[in-house]
C-alpha positions as CSV (number, residue, x, y, z in Angstrom):
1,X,-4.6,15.0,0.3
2,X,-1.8,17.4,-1.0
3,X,0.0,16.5,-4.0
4,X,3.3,17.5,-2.7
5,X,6.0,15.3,-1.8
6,X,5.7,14.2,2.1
7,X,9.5,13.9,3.3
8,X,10.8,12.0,6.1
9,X,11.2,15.3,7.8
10,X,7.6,15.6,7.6
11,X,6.6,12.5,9.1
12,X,9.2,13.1,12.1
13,X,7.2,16.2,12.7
14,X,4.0,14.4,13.2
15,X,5.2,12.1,15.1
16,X,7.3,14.0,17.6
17,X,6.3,13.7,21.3
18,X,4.5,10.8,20.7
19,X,5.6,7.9,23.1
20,X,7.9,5.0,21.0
21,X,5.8,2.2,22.4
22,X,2.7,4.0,20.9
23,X,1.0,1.7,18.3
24,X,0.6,3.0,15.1
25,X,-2.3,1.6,12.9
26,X,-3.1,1.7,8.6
27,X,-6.6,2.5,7.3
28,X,-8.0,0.1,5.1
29,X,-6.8,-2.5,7.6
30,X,-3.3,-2.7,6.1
31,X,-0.1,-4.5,7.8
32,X,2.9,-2.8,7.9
33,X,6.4,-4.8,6.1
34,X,8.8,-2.9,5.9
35,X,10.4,0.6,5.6
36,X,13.2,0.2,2.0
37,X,15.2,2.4,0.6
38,X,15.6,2.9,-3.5
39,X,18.4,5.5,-4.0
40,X,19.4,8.1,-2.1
41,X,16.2,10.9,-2.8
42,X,13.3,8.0,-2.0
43,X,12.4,5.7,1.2
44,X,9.2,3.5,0.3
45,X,7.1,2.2,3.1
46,X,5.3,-1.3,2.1
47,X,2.8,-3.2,3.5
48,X,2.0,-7.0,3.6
49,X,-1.1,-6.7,1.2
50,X,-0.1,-6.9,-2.5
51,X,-0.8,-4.0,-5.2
52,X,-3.4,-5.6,-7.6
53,X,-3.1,-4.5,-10.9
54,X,-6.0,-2.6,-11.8
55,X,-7.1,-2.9,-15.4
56,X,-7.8,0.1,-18.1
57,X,-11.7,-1.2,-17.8
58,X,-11.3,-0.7,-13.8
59,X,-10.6,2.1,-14.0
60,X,-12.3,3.5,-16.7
61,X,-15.5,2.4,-15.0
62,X,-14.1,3.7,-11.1
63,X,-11.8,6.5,-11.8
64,X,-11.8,7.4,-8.1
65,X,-9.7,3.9,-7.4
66,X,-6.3,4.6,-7.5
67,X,-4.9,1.6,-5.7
68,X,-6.2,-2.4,-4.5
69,X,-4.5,-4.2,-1.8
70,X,-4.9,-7.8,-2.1
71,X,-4.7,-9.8,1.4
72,X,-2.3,-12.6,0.2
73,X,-4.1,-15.5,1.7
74,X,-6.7,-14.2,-0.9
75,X,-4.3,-15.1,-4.0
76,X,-3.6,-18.1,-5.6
77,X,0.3,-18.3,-6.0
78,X,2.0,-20.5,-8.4
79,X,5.3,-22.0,-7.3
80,X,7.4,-18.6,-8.6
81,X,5.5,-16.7,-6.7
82,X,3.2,-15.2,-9.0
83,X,-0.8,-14.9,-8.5
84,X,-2.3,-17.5,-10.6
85,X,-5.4,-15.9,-12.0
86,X,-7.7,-12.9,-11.4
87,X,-8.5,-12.0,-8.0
88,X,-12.3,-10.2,-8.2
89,X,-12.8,-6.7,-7.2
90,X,-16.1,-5.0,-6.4
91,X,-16.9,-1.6,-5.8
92,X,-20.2,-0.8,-4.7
C-alpha cells in the first residue's frame, strides 16, 4: 500500500457507479462506527474494535504488526471505561 495520503476524493472515485444499497465489508472482520471529522484537512473513519496498545517488546519481536483490534466483548472494562488488564496477543 502507498504511503501517500488517500483523500476523500479518492475514495469517491472508487466508489463511483457502485449502487448505494451495495454493502461494503472490512478485512480482518472489522465493524464499521463511524465516519468523524478532526479539523478541517482530516476525516477519520473508526470502527467498533478498539486499538490495543502494542508494547515496545511487541513490536520489537513482530515488526510487521502495525495495528491490533480488540473485539470489545474481549476486554474487561472497569466502570470509566477503561480495559482492566492485558488482553493477550499471539502471532503465529
Amino acid at each position: 500500500m502507498s504511503s501517500e495520503k488517500f483523500t476523500v476524493g479518492d475514495m469517491k472515485r472508487k466508489l463511483v457507479g457502485l449502487d448505494d444499497s451495495l454493502e461494503l465489508t472490512f478485512s480482518g472482520g472489522l465493524t464499521f462506527y463511524r465516519i468523524k471529522r478532526y479539523g478541517d484537512d482530516e476525516v477519520y473513519i473508526e470502527f467498533d474494535e478498539a486499538v490495543g496498545d502494542l508494547t515496545d517488546a511487541f513490536k520489537k519481536r513482530n515488526p510487521g504488526v502495525k495495528v491490533a483490534f480488540i473485539e470489545t466483548s474481549a476486554a474487561d472494562w472497569s466502570e470509566d471505561g477503561i480495559v482492566g488488564g492485558p488482553i493477550s496477543v499471539t502471532v503465529t
